[in-house]
One Martini backbone bead per residue (centre of mass of N, CA, C, O) as a GRO file, in nm:
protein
   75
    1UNK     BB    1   9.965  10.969  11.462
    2UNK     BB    2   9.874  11.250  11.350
    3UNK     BB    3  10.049  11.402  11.538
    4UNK     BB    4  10.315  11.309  11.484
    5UNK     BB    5  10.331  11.365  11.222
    6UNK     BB    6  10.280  11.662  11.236
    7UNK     BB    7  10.581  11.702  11.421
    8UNK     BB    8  10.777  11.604  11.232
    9UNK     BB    9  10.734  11.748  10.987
   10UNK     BB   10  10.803  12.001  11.133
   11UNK     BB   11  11.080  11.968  11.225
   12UNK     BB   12  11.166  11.905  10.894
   13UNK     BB   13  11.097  12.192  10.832
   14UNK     BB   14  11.256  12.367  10.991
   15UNK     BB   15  11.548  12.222  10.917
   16UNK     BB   16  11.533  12.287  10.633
   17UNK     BB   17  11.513  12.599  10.674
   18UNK     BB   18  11.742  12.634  10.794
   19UNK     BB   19  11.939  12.528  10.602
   20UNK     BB   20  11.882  12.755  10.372
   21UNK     BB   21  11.964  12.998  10.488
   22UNK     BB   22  12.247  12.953  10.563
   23UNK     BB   23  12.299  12.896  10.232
   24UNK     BB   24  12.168  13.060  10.088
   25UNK     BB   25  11.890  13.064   9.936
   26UNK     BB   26  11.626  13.090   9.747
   27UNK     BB   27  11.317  13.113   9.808
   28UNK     BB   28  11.219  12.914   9.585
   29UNK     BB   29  11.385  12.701   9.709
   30UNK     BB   30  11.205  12.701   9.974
   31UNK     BB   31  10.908  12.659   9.872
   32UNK     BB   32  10.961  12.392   9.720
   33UNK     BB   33  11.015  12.256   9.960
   34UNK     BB   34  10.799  12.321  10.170
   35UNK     BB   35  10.602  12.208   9.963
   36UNK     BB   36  10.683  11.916   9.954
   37UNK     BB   37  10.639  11.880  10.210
   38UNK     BB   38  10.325  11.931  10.261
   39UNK     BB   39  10.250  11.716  10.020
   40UNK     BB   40  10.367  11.459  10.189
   41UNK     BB   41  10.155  11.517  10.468
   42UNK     BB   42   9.871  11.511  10.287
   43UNK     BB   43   9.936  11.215  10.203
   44UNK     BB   44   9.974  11.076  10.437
   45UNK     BB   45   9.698  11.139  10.569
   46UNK     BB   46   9.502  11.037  10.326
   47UNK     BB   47   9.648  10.743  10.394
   48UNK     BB   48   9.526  10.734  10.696
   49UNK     BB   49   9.198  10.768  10.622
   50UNK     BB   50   9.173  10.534  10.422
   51UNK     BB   51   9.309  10.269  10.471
   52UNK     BB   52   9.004  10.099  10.534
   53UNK     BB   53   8.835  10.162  10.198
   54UNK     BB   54   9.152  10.123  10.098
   55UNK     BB   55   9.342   9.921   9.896
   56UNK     BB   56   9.583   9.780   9.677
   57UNK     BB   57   9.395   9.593   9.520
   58UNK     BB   58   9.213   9.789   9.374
   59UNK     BB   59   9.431   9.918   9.190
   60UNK     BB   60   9.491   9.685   9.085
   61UNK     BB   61   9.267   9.564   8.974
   62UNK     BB   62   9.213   9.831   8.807
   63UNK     BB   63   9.464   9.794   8.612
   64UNK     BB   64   9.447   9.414   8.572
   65UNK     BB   65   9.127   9.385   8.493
   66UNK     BB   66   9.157   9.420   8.193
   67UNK     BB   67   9.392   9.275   8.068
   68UNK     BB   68   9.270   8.980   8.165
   69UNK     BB   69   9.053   8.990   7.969
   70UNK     BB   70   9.232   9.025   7.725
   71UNK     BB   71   9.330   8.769   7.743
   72UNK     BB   72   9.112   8.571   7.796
   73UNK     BB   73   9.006   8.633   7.490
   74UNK     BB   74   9.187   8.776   7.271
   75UNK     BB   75   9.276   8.920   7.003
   0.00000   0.00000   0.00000
């Protein structure tokens, strides 16, 4: 999974890059553009080697068992 992620965002890194060469873009938004790939191929990896440690119930548990702590004891 990692490889072929990492092959991927490479591919659309590139098609990126010349896309905007070819449209004569400034630099910065060249930069901009492959840096936003970037991060997301880097979030990507992170949410890949964690899937088995953290779940989305945890996120939620996180953010609404305070709201629901206060609904049960009442304002």
């Amino acid at each position: 999974m990692t490889v072929m992620a990492v092959i991927l965002y490479g591919l659309i890194a590139c098609y990126e890059w010349r896309y905007l060469r070819s449209k004569r873009r400034k630099q910065r938004t060249i930069l901009i553009v492959l840096g936003y790939t970037a991060f997301c191929l880097l979030c990507l990896e992170v949410l890949y080697f964690i899937r088995e440690q953290w779940t989305i119930t945890d996120g939620i548990d996180a953010v609404f068992s305070p709201v629901q702590q206060w609904i049960k004891i009442g304002p």
